[in-house]
Gaussian input, Z-matrix of N, CA and C with variables (Angstrom, degrees):
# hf/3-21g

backbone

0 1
 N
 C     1     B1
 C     2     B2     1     A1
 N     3     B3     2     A2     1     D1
 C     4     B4     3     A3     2     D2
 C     5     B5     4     A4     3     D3
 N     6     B6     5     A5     4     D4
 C     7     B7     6     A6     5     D5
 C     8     B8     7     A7     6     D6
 N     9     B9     8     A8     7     D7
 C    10    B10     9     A9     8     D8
 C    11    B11    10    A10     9     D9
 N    12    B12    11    A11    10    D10
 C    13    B13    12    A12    11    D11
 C    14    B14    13    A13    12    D12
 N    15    B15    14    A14    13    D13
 C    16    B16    15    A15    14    D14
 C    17    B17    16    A16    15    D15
 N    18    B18    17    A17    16    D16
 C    19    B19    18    A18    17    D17
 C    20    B20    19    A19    18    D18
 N    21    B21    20    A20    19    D19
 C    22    B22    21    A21    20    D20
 C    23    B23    22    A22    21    D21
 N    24    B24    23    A23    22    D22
 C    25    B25    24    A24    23    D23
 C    26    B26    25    A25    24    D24
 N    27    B27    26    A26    25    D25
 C    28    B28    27    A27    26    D26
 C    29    B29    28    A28    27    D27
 N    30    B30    29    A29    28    D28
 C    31    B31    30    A30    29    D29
 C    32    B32    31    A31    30    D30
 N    33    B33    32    A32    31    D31
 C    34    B34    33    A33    32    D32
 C    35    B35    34    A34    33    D33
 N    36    B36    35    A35    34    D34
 C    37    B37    36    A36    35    D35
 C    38    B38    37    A37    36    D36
 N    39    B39    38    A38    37    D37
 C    40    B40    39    A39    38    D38
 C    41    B41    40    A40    39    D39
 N    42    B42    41    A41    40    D40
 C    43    B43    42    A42    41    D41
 C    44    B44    43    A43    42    D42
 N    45    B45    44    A44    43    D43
 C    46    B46    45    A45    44    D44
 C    47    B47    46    A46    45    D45
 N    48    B48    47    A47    46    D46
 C    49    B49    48    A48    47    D47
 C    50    B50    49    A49    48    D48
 N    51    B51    50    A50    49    D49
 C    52    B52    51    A51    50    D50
 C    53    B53    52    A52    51    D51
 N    54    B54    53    A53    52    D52
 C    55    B55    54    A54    53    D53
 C    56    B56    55    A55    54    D54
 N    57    B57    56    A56    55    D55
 C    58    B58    57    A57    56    D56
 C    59    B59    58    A58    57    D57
 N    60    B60    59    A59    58    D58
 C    61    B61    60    A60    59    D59
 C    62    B62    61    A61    60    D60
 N    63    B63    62    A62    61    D61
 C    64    B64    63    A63    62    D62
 C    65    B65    64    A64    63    D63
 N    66    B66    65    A65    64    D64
 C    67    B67    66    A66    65    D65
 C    68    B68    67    A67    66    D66
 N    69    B69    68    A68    67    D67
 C    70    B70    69    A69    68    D68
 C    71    B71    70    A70    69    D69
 N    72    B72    71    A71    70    D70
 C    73    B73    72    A72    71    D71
 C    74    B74    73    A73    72    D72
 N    75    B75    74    A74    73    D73
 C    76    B76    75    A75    74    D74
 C    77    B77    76    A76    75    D75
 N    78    B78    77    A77    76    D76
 C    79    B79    78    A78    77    D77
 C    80    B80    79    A79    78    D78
 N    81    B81    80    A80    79    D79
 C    82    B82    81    A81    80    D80
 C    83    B83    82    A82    81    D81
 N    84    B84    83    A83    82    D82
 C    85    B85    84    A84    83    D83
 C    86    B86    85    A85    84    D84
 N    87    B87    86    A86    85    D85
 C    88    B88    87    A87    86    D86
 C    89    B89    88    A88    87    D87
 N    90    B90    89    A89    88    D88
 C    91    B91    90    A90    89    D89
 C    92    B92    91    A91    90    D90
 N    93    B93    92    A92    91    D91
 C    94    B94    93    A93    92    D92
 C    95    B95    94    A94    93    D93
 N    96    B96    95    A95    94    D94
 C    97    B97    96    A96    95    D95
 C    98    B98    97    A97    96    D96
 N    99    B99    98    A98    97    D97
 C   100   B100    99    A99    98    D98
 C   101   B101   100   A100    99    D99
 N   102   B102   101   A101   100   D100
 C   103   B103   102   A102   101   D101
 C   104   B104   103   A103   102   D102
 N   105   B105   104   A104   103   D103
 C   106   B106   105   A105   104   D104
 C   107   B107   106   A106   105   D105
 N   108   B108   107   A107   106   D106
 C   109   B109   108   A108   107   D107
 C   110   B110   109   A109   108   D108
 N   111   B111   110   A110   109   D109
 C   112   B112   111   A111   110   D110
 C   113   B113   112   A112   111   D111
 N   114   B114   113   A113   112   D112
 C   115   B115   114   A114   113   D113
 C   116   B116   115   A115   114   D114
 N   117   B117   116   A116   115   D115
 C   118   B118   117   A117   116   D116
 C   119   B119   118   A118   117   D117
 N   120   B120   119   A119   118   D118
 C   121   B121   120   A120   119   D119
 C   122   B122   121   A121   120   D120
 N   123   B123   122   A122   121   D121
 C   124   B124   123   A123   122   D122
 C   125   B125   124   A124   123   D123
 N   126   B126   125   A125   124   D124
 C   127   B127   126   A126   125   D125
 C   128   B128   127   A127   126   D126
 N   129   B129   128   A128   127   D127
 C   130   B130   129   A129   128   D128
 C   131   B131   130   A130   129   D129
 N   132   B132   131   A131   130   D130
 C   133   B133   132   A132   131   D131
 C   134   B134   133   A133   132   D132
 N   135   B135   134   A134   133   D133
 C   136   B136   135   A135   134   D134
 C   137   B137   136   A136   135   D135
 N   138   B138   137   A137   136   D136
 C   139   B139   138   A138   137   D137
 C   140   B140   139   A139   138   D138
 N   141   B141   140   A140   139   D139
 C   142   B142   141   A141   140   D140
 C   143   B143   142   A142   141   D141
 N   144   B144   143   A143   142   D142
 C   145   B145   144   A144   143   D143
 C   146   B146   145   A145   144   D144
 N   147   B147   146   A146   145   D145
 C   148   B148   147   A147   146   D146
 C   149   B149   148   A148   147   D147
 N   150   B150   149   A149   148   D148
 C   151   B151   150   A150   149   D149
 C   152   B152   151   A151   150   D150
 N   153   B153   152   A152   151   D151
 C   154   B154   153   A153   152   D152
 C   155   B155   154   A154   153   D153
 N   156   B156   155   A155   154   D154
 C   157   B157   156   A156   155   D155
 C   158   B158   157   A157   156   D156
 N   159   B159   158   A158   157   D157
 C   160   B160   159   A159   158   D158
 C   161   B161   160   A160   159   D159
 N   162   B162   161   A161   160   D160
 C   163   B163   162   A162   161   D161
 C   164   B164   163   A163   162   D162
 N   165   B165   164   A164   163   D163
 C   166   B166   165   A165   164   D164
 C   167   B167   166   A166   165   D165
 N   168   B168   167   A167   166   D166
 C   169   B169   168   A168   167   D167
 C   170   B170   169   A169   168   D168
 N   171   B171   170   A170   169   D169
 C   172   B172   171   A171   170   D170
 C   173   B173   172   A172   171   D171
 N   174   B174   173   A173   172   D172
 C   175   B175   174   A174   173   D173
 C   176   B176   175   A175   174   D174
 N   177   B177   176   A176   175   D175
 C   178   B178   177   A177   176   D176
 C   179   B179   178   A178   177   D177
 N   180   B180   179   A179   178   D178
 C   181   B181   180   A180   179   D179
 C   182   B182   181   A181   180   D180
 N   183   B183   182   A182   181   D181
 C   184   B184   183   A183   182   D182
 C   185   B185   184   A184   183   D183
 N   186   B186   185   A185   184   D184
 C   187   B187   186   A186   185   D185
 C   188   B188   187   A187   186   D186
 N   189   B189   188   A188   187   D187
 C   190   B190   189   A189   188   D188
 C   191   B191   190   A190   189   D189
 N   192   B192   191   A191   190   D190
 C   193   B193   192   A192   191   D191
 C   194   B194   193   A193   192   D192
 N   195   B195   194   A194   193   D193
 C   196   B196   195   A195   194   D194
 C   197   B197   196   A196   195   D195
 N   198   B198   197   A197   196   D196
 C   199   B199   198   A198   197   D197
 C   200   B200   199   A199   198   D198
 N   201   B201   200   A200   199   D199
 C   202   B202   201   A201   200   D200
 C   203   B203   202   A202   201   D201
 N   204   B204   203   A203   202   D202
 C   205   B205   204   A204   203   D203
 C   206   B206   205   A205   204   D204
 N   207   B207   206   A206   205   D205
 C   208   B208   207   A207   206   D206
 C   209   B209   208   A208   207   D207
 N   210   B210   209   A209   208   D208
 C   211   B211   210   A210   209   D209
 C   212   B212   211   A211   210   D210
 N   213   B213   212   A212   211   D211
 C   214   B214   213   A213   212   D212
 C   215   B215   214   A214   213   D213
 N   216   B216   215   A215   214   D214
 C   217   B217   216   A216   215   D215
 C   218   B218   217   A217   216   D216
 N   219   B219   218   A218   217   D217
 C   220   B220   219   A219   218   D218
 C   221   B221   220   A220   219   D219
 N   222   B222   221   A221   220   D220
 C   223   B223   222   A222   221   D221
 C   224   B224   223   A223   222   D222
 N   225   B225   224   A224   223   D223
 C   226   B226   225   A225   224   D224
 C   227   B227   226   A226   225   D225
 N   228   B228   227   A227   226   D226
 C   229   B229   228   A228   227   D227
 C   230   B230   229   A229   228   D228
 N   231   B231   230   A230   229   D229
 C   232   B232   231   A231   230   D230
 C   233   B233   232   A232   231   D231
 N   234   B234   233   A233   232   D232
 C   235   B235   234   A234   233   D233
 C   236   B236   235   A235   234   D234
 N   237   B237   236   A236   235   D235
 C   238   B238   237   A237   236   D236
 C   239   B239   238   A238   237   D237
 N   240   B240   239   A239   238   D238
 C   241   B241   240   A240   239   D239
 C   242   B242   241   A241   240   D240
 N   243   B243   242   A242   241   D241
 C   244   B244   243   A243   242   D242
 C   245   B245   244   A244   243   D243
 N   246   B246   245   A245   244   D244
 C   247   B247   246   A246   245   D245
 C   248   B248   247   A247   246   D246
 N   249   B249   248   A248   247   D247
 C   250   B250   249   A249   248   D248
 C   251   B251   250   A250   249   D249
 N   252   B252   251   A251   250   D250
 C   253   B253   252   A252   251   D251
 C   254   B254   253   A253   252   D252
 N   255   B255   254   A254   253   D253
 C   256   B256   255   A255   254   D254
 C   257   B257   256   A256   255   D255
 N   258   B258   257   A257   256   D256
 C   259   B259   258   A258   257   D257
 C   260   B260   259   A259   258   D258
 N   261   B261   260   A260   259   D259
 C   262   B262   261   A261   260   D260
 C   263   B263   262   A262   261   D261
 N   264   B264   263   A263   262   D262
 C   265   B265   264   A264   263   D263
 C   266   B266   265   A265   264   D264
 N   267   B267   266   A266   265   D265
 C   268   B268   267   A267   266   D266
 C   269   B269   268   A268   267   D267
 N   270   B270   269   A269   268   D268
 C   271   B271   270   A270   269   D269
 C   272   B272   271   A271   270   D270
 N   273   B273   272   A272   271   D271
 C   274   B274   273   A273   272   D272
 C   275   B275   274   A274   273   D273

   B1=1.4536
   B2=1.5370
   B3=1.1118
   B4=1.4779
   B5=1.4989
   B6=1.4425
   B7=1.3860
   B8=0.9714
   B9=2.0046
   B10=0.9304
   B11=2.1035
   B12=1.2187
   B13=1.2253
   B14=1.8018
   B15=1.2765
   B16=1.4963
   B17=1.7491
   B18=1.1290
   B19=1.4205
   B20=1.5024
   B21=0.7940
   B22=1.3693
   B23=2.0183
   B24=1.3290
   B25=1.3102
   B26=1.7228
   B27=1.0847
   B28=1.4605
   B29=1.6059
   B30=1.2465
   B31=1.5630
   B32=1.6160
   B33=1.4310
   B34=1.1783
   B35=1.8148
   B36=1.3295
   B37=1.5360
   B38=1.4318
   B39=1.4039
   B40=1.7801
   B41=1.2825
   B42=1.4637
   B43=1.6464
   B44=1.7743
   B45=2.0299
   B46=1.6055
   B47=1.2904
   B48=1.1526
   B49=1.2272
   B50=1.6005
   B51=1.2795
   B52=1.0767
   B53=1.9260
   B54=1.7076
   B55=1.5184
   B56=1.2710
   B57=1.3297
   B58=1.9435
   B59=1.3008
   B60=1.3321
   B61=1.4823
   B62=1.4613
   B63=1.1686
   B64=1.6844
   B65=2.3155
   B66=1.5180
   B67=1.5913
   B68=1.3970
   B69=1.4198
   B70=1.3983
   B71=1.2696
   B72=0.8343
   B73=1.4233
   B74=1.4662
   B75=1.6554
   B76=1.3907
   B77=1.4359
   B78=1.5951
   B79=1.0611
   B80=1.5550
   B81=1.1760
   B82=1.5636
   B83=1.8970
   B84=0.6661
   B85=1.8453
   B86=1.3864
   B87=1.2419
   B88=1.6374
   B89=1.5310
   B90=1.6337
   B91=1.7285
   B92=1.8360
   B93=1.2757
   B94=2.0684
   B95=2.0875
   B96=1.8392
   B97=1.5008
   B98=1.9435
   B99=1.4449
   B100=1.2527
   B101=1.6561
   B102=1.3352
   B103=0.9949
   B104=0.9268
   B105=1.8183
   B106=1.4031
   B107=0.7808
   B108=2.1896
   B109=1.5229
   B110=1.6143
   B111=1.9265
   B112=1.2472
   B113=1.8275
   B114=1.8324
   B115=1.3374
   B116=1.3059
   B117=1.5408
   B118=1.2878
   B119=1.5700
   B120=1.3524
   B121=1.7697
   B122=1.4988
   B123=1.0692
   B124=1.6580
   B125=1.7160
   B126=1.2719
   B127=1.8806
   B128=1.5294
   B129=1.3074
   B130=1.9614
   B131=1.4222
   B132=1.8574
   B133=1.2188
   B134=1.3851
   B135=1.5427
   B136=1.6732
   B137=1.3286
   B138=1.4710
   B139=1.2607
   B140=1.8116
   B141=1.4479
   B142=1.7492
   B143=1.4553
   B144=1.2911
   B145=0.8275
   B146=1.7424
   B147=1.0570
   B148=1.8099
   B149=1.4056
   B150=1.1945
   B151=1.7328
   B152=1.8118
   B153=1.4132
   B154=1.2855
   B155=1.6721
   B156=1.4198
   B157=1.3324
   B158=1.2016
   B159=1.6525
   B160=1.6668
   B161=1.6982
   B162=1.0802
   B163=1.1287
   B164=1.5708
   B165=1.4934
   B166=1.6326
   B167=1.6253
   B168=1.5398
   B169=1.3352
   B170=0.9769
   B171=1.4826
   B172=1.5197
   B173=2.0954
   B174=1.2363
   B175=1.6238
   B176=1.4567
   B177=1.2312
   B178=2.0620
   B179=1.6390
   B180=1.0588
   B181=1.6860
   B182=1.6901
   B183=1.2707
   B184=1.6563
   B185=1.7431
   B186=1.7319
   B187=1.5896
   B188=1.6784
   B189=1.2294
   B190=1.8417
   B191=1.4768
   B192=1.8305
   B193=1.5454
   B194=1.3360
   B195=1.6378
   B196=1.4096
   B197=1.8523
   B198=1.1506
   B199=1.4964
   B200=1.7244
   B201=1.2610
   B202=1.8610
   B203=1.4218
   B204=0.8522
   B205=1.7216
   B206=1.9486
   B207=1.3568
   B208=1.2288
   B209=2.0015
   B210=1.6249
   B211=1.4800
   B212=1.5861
   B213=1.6321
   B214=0.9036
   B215=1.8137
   B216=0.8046
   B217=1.8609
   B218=0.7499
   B219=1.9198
   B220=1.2493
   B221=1.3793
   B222=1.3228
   B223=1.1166
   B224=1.3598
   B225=1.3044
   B226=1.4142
   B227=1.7564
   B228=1.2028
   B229=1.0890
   B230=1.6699
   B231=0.9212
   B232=1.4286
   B233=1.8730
   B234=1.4205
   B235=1.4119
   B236=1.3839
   B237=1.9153
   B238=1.1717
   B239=1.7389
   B240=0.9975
   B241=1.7884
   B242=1.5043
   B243=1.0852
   B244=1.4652
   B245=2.0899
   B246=1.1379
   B247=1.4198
   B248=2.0259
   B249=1.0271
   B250=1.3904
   B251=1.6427
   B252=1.2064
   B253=1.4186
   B254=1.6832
   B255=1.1025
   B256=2.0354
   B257=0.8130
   B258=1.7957
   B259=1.6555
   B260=1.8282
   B261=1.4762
   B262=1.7078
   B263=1.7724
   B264=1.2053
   B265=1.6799
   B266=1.3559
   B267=0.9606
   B268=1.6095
   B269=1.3587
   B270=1.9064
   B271=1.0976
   B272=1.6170
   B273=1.4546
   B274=1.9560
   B275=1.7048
   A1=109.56
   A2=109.29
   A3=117.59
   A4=122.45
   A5=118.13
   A6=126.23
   A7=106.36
   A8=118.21
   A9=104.05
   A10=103.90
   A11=115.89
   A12=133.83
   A13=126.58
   A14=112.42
   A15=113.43
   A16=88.16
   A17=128.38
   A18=141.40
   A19=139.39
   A20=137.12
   A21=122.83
   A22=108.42
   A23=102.76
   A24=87.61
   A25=97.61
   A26=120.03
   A27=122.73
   A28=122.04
   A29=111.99
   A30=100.45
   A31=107.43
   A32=110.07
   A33=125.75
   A34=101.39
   A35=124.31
   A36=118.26
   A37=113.58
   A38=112.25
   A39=121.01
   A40=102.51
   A41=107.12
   A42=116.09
   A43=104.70
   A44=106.18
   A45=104.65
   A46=110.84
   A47=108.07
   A48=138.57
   A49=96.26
   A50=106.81
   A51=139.09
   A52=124.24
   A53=98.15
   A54=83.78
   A55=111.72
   A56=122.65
   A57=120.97
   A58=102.31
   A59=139.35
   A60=117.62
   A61=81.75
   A62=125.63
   A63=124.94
   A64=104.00
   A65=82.05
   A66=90.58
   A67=104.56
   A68=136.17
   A69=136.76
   A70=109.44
   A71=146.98
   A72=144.35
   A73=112.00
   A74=104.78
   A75=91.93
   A76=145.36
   A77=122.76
   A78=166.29
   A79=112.19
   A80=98.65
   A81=107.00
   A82=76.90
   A83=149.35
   A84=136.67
   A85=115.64
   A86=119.60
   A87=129.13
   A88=83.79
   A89=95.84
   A90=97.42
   A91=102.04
   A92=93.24
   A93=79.10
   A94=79.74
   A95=84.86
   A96=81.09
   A97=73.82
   A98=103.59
   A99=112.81
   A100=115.28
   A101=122.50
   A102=130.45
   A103=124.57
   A104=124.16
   A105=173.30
   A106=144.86
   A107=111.39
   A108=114.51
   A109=81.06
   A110=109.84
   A111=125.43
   A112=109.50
   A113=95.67
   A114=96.46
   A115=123.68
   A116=121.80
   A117=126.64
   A118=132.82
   A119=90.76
   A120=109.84
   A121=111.25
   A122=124.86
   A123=104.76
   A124=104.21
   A125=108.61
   A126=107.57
   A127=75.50
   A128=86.81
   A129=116.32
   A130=101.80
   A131=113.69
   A132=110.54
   A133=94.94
   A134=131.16
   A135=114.32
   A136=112.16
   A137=85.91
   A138=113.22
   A139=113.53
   A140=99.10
   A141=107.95
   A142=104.34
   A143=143.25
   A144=147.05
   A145=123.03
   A146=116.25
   A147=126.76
   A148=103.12
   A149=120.29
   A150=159.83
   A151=82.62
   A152=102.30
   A153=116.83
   A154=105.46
   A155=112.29
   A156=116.60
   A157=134.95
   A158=92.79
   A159=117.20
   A160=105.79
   A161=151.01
   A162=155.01
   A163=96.90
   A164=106.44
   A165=107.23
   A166=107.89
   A167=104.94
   A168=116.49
   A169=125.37
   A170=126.01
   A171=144.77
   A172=113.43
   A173=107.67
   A174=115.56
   A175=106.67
   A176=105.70
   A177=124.45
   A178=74.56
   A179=139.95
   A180=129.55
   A181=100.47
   A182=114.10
   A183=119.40
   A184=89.70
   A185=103.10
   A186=76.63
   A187=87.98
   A188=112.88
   A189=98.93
   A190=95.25
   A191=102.16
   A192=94.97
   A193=116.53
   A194=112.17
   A195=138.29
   A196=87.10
   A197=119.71
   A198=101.08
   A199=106.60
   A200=114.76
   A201=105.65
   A202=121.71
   A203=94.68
   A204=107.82
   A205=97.50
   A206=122.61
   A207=144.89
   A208=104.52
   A209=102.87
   A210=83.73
   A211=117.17
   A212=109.37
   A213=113.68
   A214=127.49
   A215=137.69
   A216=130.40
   A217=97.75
   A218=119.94
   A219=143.04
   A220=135.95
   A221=153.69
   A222=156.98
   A223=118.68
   A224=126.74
   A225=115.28
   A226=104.53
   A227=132.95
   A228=123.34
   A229=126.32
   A230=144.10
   A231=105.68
   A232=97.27
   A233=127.77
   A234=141.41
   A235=98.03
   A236=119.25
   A237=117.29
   A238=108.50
   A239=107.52
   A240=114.31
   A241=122.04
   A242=105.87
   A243=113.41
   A244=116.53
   A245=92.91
   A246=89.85
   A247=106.72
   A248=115.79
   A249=118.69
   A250=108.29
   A251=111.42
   A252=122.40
   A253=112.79
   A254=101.71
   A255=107.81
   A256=97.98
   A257=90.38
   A258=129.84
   A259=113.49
   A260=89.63
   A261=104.61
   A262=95.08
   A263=82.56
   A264=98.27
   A265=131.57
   A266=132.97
   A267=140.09
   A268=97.10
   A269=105.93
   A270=119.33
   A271=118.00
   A272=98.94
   A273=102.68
   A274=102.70
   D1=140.27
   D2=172.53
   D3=-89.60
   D4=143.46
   D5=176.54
   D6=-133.68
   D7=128.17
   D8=175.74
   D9=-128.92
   D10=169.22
   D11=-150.63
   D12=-142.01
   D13=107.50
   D14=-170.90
   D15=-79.29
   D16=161.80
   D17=135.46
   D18=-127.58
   D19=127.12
   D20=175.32
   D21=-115.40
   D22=147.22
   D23=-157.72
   D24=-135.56
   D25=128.77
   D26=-169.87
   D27=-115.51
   D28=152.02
   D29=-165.85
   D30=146.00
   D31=-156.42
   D32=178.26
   D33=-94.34
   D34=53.38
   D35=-175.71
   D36=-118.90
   D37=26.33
   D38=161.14
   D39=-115.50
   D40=146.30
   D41=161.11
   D42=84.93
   D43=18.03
   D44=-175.07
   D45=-150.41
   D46=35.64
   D47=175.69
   D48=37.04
   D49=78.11
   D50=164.82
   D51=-64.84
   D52=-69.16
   D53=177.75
   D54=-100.84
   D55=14.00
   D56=140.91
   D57=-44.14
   D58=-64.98
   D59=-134.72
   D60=-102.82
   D61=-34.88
   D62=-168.31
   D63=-52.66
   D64=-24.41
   D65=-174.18
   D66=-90.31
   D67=-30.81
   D68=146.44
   D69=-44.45
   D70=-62.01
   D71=-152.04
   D72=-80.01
   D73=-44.85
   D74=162.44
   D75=-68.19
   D76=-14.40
   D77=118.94
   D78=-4.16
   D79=-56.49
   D80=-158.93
   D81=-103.31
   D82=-6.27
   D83=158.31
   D84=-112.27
   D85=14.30
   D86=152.37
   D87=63.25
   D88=89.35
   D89=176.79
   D90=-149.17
   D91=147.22
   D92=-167.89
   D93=-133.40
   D94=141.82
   D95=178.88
   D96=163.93
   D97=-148.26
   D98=-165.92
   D99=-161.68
   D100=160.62
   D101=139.78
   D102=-147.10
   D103=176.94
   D104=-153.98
   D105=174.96
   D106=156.56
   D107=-169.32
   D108=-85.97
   D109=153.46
   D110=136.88
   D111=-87.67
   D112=158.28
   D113=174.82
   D114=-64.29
   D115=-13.90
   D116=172.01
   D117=-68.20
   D118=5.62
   D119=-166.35
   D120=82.89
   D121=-6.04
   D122=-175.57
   D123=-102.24
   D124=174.89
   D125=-161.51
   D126=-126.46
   D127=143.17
   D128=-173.23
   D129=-123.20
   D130=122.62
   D131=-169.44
   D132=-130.66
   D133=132.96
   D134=131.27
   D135=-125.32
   D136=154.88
   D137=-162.60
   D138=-138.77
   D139=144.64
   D140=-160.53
   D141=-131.59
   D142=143.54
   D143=-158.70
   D144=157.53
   D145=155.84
   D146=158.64
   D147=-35.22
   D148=131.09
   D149=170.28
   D150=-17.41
   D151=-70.71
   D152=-143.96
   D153=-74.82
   D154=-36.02
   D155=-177.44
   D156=-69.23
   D157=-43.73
   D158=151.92
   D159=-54.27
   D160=-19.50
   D161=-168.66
   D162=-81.32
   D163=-53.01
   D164=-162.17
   D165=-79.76
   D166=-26.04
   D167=178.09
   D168=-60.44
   D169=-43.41
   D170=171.70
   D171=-78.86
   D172=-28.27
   D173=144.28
   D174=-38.91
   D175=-76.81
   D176=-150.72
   D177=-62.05
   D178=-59.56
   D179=-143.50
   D180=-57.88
   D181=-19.73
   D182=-150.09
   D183=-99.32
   D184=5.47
   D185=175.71
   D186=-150.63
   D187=-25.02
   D188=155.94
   D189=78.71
   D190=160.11
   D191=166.99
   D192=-50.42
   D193=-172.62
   D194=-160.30
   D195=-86.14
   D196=-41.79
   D197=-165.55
   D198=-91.65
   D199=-5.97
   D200=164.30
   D201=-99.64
   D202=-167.63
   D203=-134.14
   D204=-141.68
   D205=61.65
   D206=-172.90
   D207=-63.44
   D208=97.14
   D209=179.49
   D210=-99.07
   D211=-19.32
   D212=-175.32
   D213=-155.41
   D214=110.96
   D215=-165.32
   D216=-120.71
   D217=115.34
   D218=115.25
   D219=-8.36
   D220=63.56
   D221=179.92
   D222=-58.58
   D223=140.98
   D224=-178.00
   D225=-150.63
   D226=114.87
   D227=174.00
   D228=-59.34
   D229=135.19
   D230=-176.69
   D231=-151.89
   D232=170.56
   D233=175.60
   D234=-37.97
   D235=171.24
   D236=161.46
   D237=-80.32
   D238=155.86
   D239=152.71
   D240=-111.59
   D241=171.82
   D242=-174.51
   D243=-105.39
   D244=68.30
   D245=-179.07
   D246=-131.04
   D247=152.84
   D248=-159.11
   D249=-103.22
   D250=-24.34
   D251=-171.03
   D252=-140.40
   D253=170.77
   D254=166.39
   D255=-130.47
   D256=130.44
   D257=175.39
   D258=-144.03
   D259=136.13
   D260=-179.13
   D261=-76.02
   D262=118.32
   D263=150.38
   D264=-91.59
   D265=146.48
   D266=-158.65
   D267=-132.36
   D268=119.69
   D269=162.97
   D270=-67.87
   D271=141.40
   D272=-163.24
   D273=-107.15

């Protein structure tokens, strides 16, 4: 079964290569969904995946790479979507 998950995540998580590793990680737990910076500074993720992976995924978010600074994650349950992989989108 699939679970999927809005986040928004606040802190020191721009400018630290943030959704590099956030895109490794999802990657490496076979998770398709996305992220991004908002202009407000916080990085906006969803993410879809197995019960369990999504479990570890939303763990790792609460502590982010080694150089950010995670103060707070937003959780959001939300519908499935239709996307096959995770990819950072870039605000234009």
């Amino acid at each position: 079964m699939q679970t999927c998950y809005c986040l928004t995540i606040t802190g020191r998580v721009q400018g630290v290569s943030f959704r590099y590793h956030t895109l490794g990680k999802a990657r490496e737990l076979d998770i398709s969904g996305y992220v991004e910076n908002k202009p407000d500074g916080t990085v906006y993720v969803e993410a879809q995946g197995k019960e369990t992976a999504i479990d570890q995924f939303v763990l790792w978010c609460h502590q982010g790479p080694s150089f950010a600074r995670v103060d707070h994650v937003d959780v959001e349950k939300r519908k499935s979507f239709d996307l096959s992989n995770f990819q950072i989108h870039y605000s234009g």
